[in-house]
N, C-alpha and C positions, 0 to 999 in steps of 0.2 A: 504493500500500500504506500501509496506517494501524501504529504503531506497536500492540503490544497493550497495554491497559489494566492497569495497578496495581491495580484496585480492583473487587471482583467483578459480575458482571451478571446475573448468572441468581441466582434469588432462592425459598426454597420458597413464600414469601408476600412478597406487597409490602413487608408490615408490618417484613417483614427489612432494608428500604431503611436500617432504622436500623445497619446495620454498617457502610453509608457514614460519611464523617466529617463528612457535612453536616447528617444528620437523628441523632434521637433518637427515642425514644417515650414518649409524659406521657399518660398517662392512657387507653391504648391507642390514641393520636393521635399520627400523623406529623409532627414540626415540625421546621423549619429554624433553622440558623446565622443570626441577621438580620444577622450583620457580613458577610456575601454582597452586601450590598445588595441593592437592589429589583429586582422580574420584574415586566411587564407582560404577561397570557397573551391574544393576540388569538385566540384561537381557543376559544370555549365557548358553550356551548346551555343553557337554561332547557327545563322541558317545553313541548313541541311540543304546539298544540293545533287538530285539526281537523272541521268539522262543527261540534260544541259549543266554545264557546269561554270555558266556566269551569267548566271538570273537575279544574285546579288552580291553585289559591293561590298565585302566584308569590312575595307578602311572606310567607308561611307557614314552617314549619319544623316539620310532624309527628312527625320523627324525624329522627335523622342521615341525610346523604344515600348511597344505596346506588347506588353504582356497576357501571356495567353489566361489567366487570370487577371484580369484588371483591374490597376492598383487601387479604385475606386467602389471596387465588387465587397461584398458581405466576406469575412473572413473570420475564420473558426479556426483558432489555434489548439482544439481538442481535437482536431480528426484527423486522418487520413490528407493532405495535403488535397488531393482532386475531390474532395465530398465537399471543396468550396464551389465547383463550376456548376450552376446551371444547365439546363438543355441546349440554350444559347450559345452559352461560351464551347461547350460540348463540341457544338456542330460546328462554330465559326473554327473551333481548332484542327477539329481532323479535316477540315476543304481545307485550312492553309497550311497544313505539314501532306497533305495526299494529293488531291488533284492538283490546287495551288503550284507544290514545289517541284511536282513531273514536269508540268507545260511551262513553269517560271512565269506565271502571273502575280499581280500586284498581288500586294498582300500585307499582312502581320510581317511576315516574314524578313520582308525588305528591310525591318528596322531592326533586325534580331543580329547587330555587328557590333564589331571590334568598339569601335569609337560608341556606342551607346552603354556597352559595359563598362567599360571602364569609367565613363560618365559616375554608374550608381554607382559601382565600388569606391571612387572618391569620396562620396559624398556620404558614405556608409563604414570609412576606414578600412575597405577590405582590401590590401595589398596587392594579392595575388591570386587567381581564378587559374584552374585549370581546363581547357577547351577539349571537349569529349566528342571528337567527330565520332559516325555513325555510317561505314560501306558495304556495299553488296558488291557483289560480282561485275566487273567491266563498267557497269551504267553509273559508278560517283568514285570521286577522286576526294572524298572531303576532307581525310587527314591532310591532303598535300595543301588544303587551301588553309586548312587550320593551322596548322604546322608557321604558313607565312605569314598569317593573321598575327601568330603567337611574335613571330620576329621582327615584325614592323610596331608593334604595340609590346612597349616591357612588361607593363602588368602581366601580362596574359605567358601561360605555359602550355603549352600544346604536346597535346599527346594524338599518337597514331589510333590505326585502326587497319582493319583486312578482315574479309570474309575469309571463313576457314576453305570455302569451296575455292578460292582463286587458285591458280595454276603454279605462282610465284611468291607464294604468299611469305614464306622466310625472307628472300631478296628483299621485298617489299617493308618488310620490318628492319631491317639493316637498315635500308636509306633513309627509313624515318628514322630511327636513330639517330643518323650521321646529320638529319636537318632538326634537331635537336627535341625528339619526343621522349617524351620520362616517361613516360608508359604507354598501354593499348588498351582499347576500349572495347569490348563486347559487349554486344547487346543482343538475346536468344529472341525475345519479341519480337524485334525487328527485322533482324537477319534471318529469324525461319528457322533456326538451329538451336535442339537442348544443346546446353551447354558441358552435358557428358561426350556427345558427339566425336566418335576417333576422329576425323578430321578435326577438330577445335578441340582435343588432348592434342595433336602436335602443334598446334601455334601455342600450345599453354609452355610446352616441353620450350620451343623457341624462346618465347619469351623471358624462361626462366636463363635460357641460356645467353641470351642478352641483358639481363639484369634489369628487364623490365615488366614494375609490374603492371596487374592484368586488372583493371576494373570492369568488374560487370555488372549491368543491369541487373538486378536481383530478386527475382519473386514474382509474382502476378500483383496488378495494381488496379483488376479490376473494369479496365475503360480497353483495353486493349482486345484484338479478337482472339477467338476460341485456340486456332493455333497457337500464335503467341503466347498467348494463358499457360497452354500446357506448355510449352519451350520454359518460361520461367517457374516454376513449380520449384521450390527449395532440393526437392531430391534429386533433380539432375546435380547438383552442385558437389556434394561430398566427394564423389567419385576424385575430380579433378584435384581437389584440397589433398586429398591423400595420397595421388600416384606422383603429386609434384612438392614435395615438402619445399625445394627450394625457389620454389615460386611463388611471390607475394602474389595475393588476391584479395582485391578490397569490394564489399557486398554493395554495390551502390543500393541508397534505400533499404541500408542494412535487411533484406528481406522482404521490404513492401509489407504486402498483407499477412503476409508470413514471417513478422520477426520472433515471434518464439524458438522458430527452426537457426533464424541467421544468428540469435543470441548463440544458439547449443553449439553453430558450428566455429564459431568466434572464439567461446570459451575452450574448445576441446583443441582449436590446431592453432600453434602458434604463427603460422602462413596466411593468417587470417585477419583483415583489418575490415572495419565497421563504417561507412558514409552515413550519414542521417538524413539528406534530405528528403521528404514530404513527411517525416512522421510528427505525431502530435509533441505537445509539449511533455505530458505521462510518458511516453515511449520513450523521448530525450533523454527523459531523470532513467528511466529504466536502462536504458544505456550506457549511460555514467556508472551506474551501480553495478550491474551484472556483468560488461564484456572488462577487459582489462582497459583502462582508461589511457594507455598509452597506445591504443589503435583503436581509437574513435575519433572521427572527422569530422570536421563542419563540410556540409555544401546545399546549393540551394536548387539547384533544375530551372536555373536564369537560362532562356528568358519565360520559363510556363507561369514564374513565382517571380514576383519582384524578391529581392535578396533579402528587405527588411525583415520577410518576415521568417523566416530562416534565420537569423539573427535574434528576431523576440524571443525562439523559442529557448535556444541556446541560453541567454540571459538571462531570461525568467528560471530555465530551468538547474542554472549554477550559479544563481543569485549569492548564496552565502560559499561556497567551493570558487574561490578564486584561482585555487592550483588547476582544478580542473577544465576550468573556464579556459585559462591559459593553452592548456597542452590540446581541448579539443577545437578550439578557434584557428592553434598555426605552428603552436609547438609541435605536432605528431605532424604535421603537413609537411615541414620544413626537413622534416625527418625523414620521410618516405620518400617526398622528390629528392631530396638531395638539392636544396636550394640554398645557394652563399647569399647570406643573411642582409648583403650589400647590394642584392639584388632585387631586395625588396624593400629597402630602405628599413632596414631591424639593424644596425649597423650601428655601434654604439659612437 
C-alpha cells in the first residue's frame, strides 16, 4: 500500500500541472523549478517516417509541437498514461502515425522535431532525451534520420534500430554505432515480431556484442491491434533476458499493462533495467520500492505526452527520497549511456 499523495493528480487540463509546486505557466508554457536539478528523458520519438522518407523536417519547427494528448486535454495522473485520450484524440492519432505518415501528409506529425523538443526540455530542465527511432524492412530508414537529428541538436542522443527480418541487419548496427547510437530500439507491436523470435535473439546476441543496449517496447498497452497485443505479452520476454546475460535490456513502460511480470523480471536478472513512462503515479512509488533503484528510469513517450507530466509523477512520487529522485531523473541514465557529464552540462 502507497501512502496517498499531498498534492492533486487529476487535473481538468494538463496546463493545470501549474498548481503543483514545481511548475508555473509563462507564456501559456509549462516550466519547471531548475533548483530540481536535471532529468535525462530516455524515452522519446521524433516523426516516424515510412515509404517516403522526407515528409518531415526533423531540424524544423513549423509551429509549437502538438501532442498526441493535448497539453490542454483532462489529465489523470492515476492511470495508465493513454486512459487520458478520448475517442477523438484516439482517432486523430492512429490517421496521423498510419495513413498520415505512409502518404506524408500534413499533420500532428510535422511538429513532432528536433527543435520543438528541445524547446520543452528547456523549459522543463530536462538535459538530455534519448531519440527511439522505430524500422521495418527496406520501406524507413529512421534511425539514420534520428541518428543526424541527435548530431545536429546536442541535447538529443540517438539510438539505432533494425528489423530483425533485414538481410544486413548486424552491418547495419555497426554503422549506427560508428554515427554515434548508444543503443537499439525494438518495438514487437510495431515491427510484427514477439520478441522471443530467433531472428531478434541474434540482433539481441549482436547487440550484446556491440555493447549496446536493447530497449524494448514492453507489454501490451491496450490501444494497439490484436497482433501487436500478442507480440508484447510479458512472456515473450524472459527467454531473451536469460540466453543473453550480457546484454543490457531496459522494459520500456516497465511492462505496460503488465508491470507485475516486468517488476518479477527486473528483480530476478541483473541485465534488466526499468523505463516508467505512461505508468501512474502508484506504479512510480511501486517502482522505487520493488525493482533495484539503481535501474529505474525516467522517460516520457514525447511527443504522445507533453514531458511535464512525466515529471509530476516522478516528483510527487519521491517527494520526501531525494537520493532517489536523483538516480531515477539522470543519475542511472548517465550511467547506462555512458554520457560525459560535460555533455550535458552536469559539469561541475
Amino acid at each position: 500500500m502507497h501512502p496517498p499523495t499531498r498534492h492533486p493528480t487529476r487535473f481538468a487540463s494538463g496546463l493545470d500541472l501549474a498548481e503543483l509546486p514545481w511548475f508555473e505557466l509563462r507564456d501559456g508554457r509549462l516550466v519547471r523549478d531548475p533548483s530540481l536539478g536535471p532529468a535525462i528523458d530516455v524515452h522519446t520519438h521524433l516523426a516516424l517516417s515510412f515509404i517516403r522518407q522526407d515528409t518531415v523536417d526533423l531540424s524544423a519547427a513549423p509551429r509549437p509541437a502538438e501532442h498526441y494528448l493535448p497539453v490542454d486535454a483532462a489529465l489523470d495522473l492515476e492511470v495508465y498514461a493513454n486512459r487520458n485520450f478520448t475517442p477523438e484524440h484516439m482517432k486523430a492519432m492512429k490517421l496521423d502515425l498510419g495513413l498520415k505518415g505512409v502518404l506524408g501528409l500534413e499533420g500532428m506529425r510535422d511538429t513532432h522535431t528536433a527543435p520543438n523538443l528541445v524547446r520543452e526540455m528547456e523549459e522543463l530542465g530536462i538535459v538530455a532525451a534519448v531519440l527511439l527511432p522505430i524500422d521495418l524492412p527496406v520501406i524507413s530508414r529512421n534511425a539514420e534520420a534520428f541518428l543526424e537529428a541527435a548530431d545536429r541538436h546536442a541535447p538529443l542522443v540517438g539510438f539505432g534500430s533494425v528489423h530483425p527480418f533485414e538481410e544486413d541487419y548486424a552491418g547495419r548496427l555497426e554503422r549506427q554505432k560508428r554515427a554515434g547510437a548508444r543503443g537499439v530500439k525494438i518495438h514487437p507491436a510495431v515491427q510484427m515480431l514477439p520478441p522471443d523470435h530467433p531472428r531478434a535473439m541474434e540482433v539481441y546476441r549482436t547487440c550484446g556484442e556491440l555493447g549496446l543496449p536493447v530497449f524494448w517496447h514492453c507489454g501490451p498497452v491496450d490501444i494497439e491491434g490484436r497482433w501487436g497485443r500478442y507480440c508484447s505479452q510479458l512472456k515473450h520476454y524472459w527467454r531473451a533476458v536469460q540466453a543473453f546475460p550480457d546484454t543490457t535490456f531496459v522494459l520500456g513502460h516497465s511492462g505496460a499493462m503488465q508491470l507485475d511480470q516486468g517488476i518479477e523480471l527486473a528483480r530476478m536478472y541483473p541485465n534488466v533495467w526499468c523505463e516508467i513512462a505512461s505508468q501512474s503515479v502508484a506504479h512510480v512509488g511501486r517502482l522505487i520500492e520493488e525493482v533495484p533503484i539503481e535501474r529505474v528510469m525516467f522517460g516520457t513517450d514525447w511527443p504522445f505526452y507533453h514531458q511535464a507530466a512525466g515529471l509530476a509523477k516522478v516528483l510527487i512520487a519521491t517527494e520526501d527520497k531525494p537520493t532517489e529522485r536523483a538516480m531515477l531523473l539522470h543519475q542511472n541514465a548517465m550511467r547506462l549511456l555512458n554520457l560525459d557529464p560535460a555533455s550535458v552540462g552536469l559539469a561541475a
